[in-house]
C-alpha positions in Angstrom: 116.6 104.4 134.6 115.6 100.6 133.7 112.8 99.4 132.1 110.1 97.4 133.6 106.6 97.5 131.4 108.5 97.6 128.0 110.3 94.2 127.1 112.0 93.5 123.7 109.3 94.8 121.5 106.7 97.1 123.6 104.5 96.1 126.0 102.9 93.0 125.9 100.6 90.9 128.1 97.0 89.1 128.3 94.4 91.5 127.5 92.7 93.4 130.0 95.7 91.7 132.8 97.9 94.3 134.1 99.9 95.5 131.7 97.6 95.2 129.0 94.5 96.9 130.8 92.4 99.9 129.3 93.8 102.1 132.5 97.8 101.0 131.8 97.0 102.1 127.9 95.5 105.3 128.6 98.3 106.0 130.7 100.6 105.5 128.5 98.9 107.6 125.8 99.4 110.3 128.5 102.8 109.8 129.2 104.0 109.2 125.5 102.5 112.3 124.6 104.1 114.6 127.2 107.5 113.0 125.9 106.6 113.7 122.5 105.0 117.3 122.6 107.8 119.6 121.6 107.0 122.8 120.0 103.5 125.0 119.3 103.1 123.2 116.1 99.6 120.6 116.1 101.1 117.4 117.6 99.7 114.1 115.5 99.7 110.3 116.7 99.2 107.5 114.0 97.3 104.2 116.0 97.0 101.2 114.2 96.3 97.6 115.2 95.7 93.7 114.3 92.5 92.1 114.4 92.3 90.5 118.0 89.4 91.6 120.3 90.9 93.5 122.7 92.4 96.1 120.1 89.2 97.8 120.3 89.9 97.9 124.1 93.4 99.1 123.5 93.1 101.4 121.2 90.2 103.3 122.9 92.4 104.1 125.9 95.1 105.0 123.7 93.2 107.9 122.6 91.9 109.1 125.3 95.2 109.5 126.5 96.4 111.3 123.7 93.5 113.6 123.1 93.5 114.6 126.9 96.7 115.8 126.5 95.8 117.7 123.1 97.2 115.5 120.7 95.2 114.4 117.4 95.4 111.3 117.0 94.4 109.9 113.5 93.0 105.9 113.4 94.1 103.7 110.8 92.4 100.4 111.7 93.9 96.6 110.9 97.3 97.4 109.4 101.0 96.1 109.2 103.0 97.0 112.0 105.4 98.2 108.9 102.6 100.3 107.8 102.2 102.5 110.5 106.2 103.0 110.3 105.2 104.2 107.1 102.7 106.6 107.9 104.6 107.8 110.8 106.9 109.4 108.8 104.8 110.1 105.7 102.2 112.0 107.6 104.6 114.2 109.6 103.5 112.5 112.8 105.2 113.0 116.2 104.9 109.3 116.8 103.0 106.1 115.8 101.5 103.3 118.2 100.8 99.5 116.9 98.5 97.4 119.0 99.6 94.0 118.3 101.3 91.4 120.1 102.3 89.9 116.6 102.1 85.9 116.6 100.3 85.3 120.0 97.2 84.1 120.2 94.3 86.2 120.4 94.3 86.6 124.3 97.5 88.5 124.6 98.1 92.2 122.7 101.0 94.6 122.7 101.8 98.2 122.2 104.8 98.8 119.8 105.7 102.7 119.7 107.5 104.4 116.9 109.3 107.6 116.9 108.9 110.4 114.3 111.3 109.1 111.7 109.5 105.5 111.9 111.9 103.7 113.8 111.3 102.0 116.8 111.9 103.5 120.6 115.3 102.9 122.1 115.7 101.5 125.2 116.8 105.0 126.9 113.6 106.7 125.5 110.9 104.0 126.4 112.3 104.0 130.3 111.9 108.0 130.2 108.2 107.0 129.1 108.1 104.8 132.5 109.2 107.5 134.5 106.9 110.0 133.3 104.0 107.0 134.2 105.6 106.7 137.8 106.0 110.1 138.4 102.3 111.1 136.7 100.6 114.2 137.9 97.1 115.2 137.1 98.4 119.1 136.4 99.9 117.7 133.3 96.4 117.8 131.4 95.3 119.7 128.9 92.6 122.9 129.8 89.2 122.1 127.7 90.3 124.2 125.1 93.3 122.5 123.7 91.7 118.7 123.6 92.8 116.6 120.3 90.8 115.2 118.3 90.3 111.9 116.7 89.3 110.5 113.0 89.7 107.7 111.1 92.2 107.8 107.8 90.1 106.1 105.3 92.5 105.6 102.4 95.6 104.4 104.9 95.6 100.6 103.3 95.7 102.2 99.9 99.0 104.2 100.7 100.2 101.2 102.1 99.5 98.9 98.7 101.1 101.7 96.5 104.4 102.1 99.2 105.0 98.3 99.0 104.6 98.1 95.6 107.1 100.5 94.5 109.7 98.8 96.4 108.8 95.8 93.6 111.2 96.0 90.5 109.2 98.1 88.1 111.1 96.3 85.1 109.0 93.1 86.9 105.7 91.5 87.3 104.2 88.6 88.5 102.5 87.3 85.1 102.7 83.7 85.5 103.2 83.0 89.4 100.3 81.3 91.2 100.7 82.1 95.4 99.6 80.9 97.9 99.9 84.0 101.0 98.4 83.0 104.6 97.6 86.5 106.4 97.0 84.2 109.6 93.5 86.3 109.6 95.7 89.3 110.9 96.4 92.6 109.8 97.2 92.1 106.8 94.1 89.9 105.7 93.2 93.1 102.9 96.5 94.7 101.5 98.5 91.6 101.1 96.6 89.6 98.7 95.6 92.9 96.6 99.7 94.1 96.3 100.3 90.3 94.9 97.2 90.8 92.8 98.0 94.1 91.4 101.4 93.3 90.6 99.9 90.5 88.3 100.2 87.3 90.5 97.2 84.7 90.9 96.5 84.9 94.5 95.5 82.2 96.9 94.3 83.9 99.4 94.3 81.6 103.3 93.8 83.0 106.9 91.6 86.4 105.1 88.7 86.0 107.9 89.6 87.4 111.2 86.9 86.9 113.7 89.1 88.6 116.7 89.9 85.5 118.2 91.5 83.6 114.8 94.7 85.3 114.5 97.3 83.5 114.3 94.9 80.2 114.8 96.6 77.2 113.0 98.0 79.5 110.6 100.6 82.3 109.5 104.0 82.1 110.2 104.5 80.2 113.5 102.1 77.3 112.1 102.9 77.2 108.2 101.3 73.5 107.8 98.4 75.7 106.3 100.3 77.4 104.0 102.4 74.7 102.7 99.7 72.1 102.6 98.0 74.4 100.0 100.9 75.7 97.7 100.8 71.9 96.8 97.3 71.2 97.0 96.8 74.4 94.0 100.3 73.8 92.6 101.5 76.7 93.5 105.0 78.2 93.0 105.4 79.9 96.2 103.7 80.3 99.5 104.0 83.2 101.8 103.2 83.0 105.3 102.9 86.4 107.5 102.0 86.8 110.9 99.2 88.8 112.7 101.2 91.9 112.5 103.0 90.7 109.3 105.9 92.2 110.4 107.6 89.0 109.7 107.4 86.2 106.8 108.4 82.6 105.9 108.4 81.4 102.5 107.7 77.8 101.4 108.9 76.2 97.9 106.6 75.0 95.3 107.0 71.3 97.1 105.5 72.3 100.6 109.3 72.6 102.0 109.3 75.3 104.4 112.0 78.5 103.8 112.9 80.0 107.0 114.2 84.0 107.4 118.0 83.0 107.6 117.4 81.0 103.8 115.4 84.2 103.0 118.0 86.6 104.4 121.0 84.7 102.1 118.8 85.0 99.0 118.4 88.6 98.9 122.1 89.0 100.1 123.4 87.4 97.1 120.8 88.5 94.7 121.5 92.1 96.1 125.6 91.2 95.9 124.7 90.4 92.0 123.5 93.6 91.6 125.6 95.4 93.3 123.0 97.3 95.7 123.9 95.4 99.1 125.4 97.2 101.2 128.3 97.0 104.5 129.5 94.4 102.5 127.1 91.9 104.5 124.2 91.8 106.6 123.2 91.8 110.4 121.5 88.7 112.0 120.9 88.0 116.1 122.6 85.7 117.9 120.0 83.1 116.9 120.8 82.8 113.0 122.0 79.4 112.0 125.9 78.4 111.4 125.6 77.9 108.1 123.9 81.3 107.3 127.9 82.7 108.6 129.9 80.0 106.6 127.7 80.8 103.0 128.8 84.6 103.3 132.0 84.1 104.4 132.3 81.9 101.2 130.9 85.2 99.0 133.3 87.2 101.3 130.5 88.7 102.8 129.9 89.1 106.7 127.4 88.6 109.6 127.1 90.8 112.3 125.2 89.3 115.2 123.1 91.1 117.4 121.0 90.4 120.5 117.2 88.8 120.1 114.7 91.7 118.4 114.4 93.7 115.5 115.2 96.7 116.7 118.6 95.9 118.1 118.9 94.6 114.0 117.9 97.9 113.0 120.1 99.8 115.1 122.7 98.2 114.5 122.0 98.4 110.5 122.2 102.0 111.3 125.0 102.6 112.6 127.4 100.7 110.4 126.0 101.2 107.0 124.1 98.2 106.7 120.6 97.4 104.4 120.0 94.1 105.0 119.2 92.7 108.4 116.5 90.4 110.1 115.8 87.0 112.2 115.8 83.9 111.9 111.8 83.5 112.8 111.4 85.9 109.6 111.7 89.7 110.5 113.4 91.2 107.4 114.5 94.3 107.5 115.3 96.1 103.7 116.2 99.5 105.1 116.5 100.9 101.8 112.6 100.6 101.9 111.4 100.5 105.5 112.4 101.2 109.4 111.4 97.6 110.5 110.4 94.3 109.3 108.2 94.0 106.8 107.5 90.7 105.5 105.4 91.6 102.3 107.7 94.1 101.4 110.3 90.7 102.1 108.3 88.3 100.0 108.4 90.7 96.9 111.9 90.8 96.8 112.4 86.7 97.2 109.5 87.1 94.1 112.0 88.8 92.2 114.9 87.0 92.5 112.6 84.1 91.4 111.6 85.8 88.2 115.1 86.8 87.3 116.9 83.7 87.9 113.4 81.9 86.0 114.2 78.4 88.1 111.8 77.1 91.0 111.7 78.1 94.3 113.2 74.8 95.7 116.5 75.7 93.7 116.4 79.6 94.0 115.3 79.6 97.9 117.7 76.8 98.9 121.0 78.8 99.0 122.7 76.8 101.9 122.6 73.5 103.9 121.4 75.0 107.5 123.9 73.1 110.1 121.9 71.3 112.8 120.1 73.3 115.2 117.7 72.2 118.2 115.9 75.4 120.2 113.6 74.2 123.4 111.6 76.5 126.0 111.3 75.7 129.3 108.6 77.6 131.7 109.8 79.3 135.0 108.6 80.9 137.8 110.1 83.6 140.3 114.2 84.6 139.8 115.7 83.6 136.7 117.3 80.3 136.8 120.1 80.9 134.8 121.6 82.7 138.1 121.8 79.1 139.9 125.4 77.2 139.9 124.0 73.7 138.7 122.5 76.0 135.7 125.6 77.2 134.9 128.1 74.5 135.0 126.1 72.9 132.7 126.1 75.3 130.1 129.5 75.8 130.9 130.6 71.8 130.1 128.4 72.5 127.5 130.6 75.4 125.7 133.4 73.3 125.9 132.3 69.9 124.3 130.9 72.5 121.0 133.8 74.0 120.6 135.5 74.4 117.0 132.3 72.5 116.0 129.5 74.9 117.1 128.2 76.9 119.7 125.4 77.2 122.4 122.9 80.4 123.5 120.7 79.8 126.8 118.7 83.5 127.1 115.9 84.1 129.0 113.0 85.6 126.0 112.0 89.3 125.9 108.5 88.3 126.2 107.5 85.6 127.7 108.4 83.9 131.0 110.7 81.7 129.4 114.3 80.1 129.3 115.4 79.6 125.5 118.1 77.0 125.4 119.4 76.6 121.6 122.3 74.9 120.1 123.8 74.2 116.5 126.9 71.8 115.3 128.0 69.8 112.7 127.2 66.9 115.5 123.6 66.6 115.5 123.3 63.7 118.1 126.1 66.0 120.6 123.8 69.0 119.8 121.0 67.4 121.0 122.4 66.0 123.9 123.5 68.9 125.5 120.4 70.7 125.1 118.6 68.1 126.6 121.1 68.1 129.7 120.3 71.8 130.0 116.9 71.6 129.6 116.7 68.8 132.6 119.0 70.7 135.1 116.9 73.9 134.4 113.3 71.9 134.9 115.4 70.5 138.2 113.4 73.4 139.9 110.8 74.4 137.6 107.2 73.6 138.3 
């Protein structure tokens, strides 16, 4: 059974546009419940969400759904994607929900769906949730009798600031460190700044005011300007830049310079390796990491496994082969010996200690390897995928053979957007950008 309304991470979609309408929700509160309602024991759902508008929207149907088919469903409000992993499997829950669509912009949301055990749905499991929608019949409901119930978990960001912290070295504080951390007004905006706090840092706090239309607004992770700009306008000695969900981080130096999640990933690999606490003798990246990430391990006899684009295919992968260290490129870190998914505070911390114990600035402790030259552009399409079209692929196939021994090429279509992504990386700069521009033009060659 294929998959149609779930893409790489959940649903996602303008708000209150098919898929992300109040009716599509409430359906799939109906549908996720009847695949998760096993046993005669009280069945629980954990719903959390960002700040945008339309969560309110979202999560509304979401419960209706669930209650109507005698679930309780307990309401978290604004959290970390990571936290509702969390809470998932701390409270016992059958499954947990995030409404999110992460680093959009305000107009878009998402559903992400957890399983019991905090780790996000497999592919195989989300498509039974489809067919349960297609296939939907009224007699599935709940008599009067057996209706959940709904209530709001009023300590859930405390839980939340104590599980994060704990995952900090407790030999460790943050005496002395002044940070900068942009919550890109997200869901975040309250725990991050008080773990920092707590754990002794000075806090500059950025992107704190959500409004419901200013996540992700010239701030947080996909626009850091804001966050580097300050760590040098307060002399800062780190910046830390989530995103709305804060599933993901990026890091900047005490100069402004901008620490992507490869550099991030390769610091806690060797800091780990140093220690002796990494594990599978490596870590796993997508397809997307950078070149050089591949050659520093190798020269620490360490290994990358690549994986296709999205956390979860990170995580599974992590799982399988004994891995605790895996994430993106764009900053989804995934420390499995403390979560089930990203978690970029949880991230941050640990680049924080590494800082502390090597006691040199971030520009010299975050800078572990010289990236190799990479250029990523999107192009828009409409209709059938144009990566089925000949010209489309004798170009990327001239392509592969004029990088080869010097770099490689990936030309994907994205998970969730109606986008081509055409990337390429080499020691050749100039030929690296030259062939991604030749792909680009063919593919625009039909393209509105």
């Amino acid at each position: 059974m294929s998959r149609k309304l779930f893409g790489t991470d959940g649903i996602r979609g303008k708000a209150n546009v098919e898929p992300m309408t109040a009716e599509t929700a409430l359906r799939v509160g109906m549908a996720a419940a009847t695949y998760f309602t096993r046993g005669d024991h009280r069945h629980q759902v954990v719903i959390g969400k960002d700040t945008r508008l339309s969560g309110y929207m979202v999560e509304t149907a979401l419960t209706a759904g669930f209650t109507s088919m005698g679930m309780e469903v307990m309401l978290v409000g604004p959290m970390p994607t990571p936290a509702i992993a969390m809470l998932t499997r701390s409270l016992r829950a059958d499954l947990g929900l995030m409404i999110s669509a992460s680093h959009n912009s305000y107009e878009d949301n998402g559903i992400k769906l957890f399983g019991p055990s905090g780790f996000k749905l497999s592919d195989e499991v989300e498509a039974e949730i489809e067919g349960i929608m297609r296939d939907w019949s009224d007699g599935s409901l709940v008599p009067a009798a057996k209706l959940g119930r709904a209530w709001r978990l009023d300590d859930a960001g405390g839980r939340y600031i104590e599980y994060v912290k704990q995952t900090f070295p407790k030999r460790l504080r943050l005496d002395g460190l002044k940070v900068v951390v942009d919550c890109a007004h997200g869901a975040a905006y309250k725990v991050a700044p008080t773990v920092l706090w707590e754990l002794g840092a000075e806090v500059i706090p950025i992107g704190v005011k959500p409004d419901g239309f200013n996540i992700n607004k010239g701030c947080g992770s996909t626009a850091t300007d804001a966050m580097c700009s300050q760590v040098v306008a307060h002399g800062a000695d780190l910046g830390i830049a989530l995103d709305g969900d804060a599933d993901r981080v990026l890091i900047s130096d005490e100069n402004g310079q901008l620490v992507d999640g490869d550099q991030v990933m390769a610091l806690i690999a060797s800091h780990w390796q140093d220690r002796e606490i990494l594990k599978g003798d490596g870590l796993v990246a997508t397809v997307m990491s950078n070149l050089g990430l591949e050659r520093y391990l190798e020269s620490r006899k360490l290994t990358l496994a690549r994986t296709a684009v999205g956390d979860r295919y990170v995580v599974s992968h992590m799982r399988k082969h004994g891995f605790n260290l895996g994430g993106e490129q764009s900053g989804h870190i995934i420390l499995s010996d403390y979560s089930t998914t990203g978690d970029g505070l949880i991230a941050a911390l640990q680049v924080l200690a590494a800082l502390i114990e090597r006691d040199k600035p971030a520009s010299q402790v975050c800078r572990v390897y010289e990236a190799v030259p990479q250029v990523l552009r999107n192009v828009n399409f409409i209709g059938e995928t144009p990566l089925k079209r000949k010209d489309v692929q004798q170009v990327m196939a001239d392509a592969e053979q004029r990088l080869i021994g010097t770099g490689r090429l990936l030309v994907r279509p994205s998970g969730t957007e109606r986008l081509i992504r055409v990337m390429a990386e080499g020691d050749d700069e100039t030929l690296v950008s030259a062939v991604v521009d030749e792909i680009v033009s063919v593919i625009q060659q039909d393209s509105p």
